[in-house]
N, C-alpha and C positions, 0 to 999 in steps of 0.2 A: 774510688770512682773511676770510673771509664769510660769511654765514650768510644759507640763505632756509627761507622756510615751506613743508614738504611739503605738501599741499594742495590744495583748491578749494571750500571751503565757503563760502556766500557772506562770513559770519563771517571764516573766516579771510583770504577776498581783502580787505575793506575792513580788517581789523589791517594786513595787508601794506600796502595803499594808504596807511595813515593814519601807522604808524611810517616808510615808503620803504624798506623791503626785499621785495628778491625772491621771487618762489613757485618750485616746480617741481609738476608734476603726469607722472601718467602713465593710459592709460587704464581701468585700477583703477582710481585715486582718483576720477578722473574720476565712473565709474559709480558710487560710490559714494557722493560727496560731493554732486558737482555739484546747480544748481536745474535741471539740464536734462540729458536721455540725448541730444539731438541734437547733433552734433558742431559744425556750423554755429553753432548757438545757442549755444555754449560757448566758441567762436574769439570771436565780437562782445563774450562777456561778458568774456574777456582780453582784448582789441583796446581796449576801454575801459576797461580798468583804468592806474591812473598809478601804475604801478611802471615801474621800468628795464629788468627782466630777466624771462623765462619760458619756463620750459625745457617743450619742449613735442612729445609722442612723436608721430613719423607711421611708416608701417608699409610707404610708397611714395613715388612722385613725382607724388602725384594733383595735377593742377595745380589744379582747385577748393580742394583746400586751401591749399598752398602761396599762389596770390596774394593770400591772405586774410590772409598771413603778414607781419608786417615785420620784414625782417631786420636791422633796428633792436634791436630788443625780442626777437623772439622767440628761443629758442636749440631747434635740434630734437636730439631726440633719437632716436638709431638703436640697434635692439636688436642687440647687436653678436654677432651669428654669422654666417658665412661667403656665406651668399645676402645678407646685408645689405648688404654691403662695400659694393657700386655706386653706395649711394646718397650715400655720400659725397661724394664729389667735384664729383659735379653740385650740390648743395647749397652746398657752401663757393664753386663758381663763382657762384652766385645771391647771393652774399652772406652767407650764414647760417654764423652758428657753430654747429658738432655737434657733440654729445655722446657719445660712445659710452656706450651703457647695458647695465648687468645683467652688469657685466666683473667676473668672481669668478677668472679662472686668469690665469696669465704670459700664457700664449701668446695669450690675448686684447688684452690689455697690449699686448703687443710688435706685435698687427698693427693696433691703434689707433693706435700712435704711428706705425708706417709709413704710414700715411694721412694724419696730419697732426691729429686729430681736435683739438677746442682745450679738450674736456671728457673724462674721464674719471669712470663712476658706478658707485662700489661698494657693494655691499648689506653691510651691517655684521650685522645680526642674521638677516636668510636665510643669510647665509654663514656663521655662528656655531650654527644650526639644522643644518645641511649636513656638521656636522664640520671646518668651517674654521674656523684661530684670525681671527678676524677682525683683528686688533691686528697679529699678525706679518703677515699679509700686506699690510694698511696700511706695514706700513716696508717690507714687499719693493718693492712697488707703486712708492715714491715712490724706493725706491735706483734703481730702473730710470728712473721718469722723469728723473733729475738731469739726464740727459743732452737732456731735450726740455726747452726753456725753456717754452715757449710752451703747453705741458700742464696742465690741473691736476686732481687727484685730487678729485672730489665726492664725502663718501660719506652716503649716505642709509639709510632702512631703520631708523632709532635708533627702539630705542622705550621710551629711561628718559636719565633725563642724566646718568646713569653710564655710557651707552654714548656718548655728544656728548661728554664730559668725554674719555673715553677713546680716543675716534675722533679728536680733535685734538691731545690729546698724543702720538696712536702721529705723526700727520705729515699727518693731512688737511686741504688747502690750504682746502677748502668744506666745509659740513655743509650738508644739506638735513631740519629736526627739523619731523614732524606737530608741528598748532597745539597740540594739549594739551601734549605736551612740550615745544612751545617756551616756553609760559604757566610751567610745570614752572622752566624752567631759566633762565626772565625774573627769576624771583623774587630781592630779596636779603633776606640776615638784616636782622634787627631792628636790629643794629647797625649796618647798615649806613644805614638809614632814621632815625636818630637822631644820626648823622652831616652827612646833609642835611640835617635838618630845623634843626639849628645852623647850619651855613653860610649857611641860609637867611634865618633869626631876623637873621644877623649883616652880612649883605649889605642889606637891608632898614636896618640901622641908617645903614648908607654914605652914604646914598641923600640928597639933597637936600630939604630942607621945603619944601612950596608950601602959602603960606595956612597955617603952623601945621602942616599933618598930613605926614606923612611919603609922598612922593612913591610911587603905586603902591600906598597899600598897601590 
């Protein structure tokens, strides 16, 4: 399991940078969030961020974007309808893991996996808007992938941590939760903070004297 921050405020890239988890963006968030509508300027502002991962939409094979790209880091993501296909495969040859995005039916499913795709990205509350259970087709989703090892279901679009709660026990290998919901679903009880704060008290006690005071504290 995994978890990254749906995203791109600068807020939310330095949480991501400071905890070491992942973001995704798409070019919605992007325009919406970003400190910049310039695409360029938004590549340099990922390109320096020190996270591991970032999923990241392109719409072609523009090579100004792409060598801007490190197929290290970045993971691209393809909106996966049928003019899209092509761009598959020249991509995973360049190095890059793909995502297939915006996969709400089987039949989309089924021709992601035929490609090889190494992401799959399901919208949880647009497809719960749409008339879809979102939950049942999370287990359809994952009964079909069993058979790709190398696959895994991301699903993004959560927008309470009742649907992240929920999007994980139906069988989602990723969640991708906006920064306020991830803030949301970060949180523990009180109990649980009173928990630590004893462990803590008592580890401290462990701890070596130097000079009289208690090492650390």
């Amino acid at each position: 399991m995994k978890i990254y921050i749906d995203g791109c405020s600068e807020e939310a890239l330095l949480f991501a940078q400071k905890i070491g988890i992942g973001i995704t963006t798409n070019p919605s968030i992007i325009l919406k969030e970003s400190f910049s509508k310039d695409l360029m300027n938004v590549i340099r502002r990922l390109t320096n961020l020190n996270v591991s991962t970032i999923f990241f939409q392109v719409e072609n094979l523009d090579e100004e974007i792409l060598e801007q790209l490190d197929p290290k880091k970045f993971v691209i993501k393809i909106p996966w309808v049928v003019e899209k296909y092509n761009l598959c495969t020249p991509l995973r040859e360049r190095g890059f893991k793909v995502c297939a995005t915006a996969v709400y039916e089987i039949s989309q499913l089924v021709f992601a996996l035929n490609f090889g795709v190494d992401y799959v990205a399901f919208y949880y509350d647009r497809a719960k808007r749409r008339g879809i259970d979102p939950n049942e087709r999370i287990r359809q989703f994952k009964q079909i992938i069993e058979n790709s090892e190398d696959t895994k279901l991301v699903v993004a679009s959560l927008k309470s941590t009742e649907q992240v709660i929920d999007a994980i026990i139906s069988g989602a290998d990723e969640v991708a939760i906006p920064f306020d919901v991830f803030n949301k679903f970060a949180l523990v009880p009180e109990y649980v903070e009173e928990d630590v704060k004893r462990f803590s008290e008592d580890f401290k006690r462990l701890l070596p004297k130097v000079n009289g005071r208690i090492h650390n504290e």
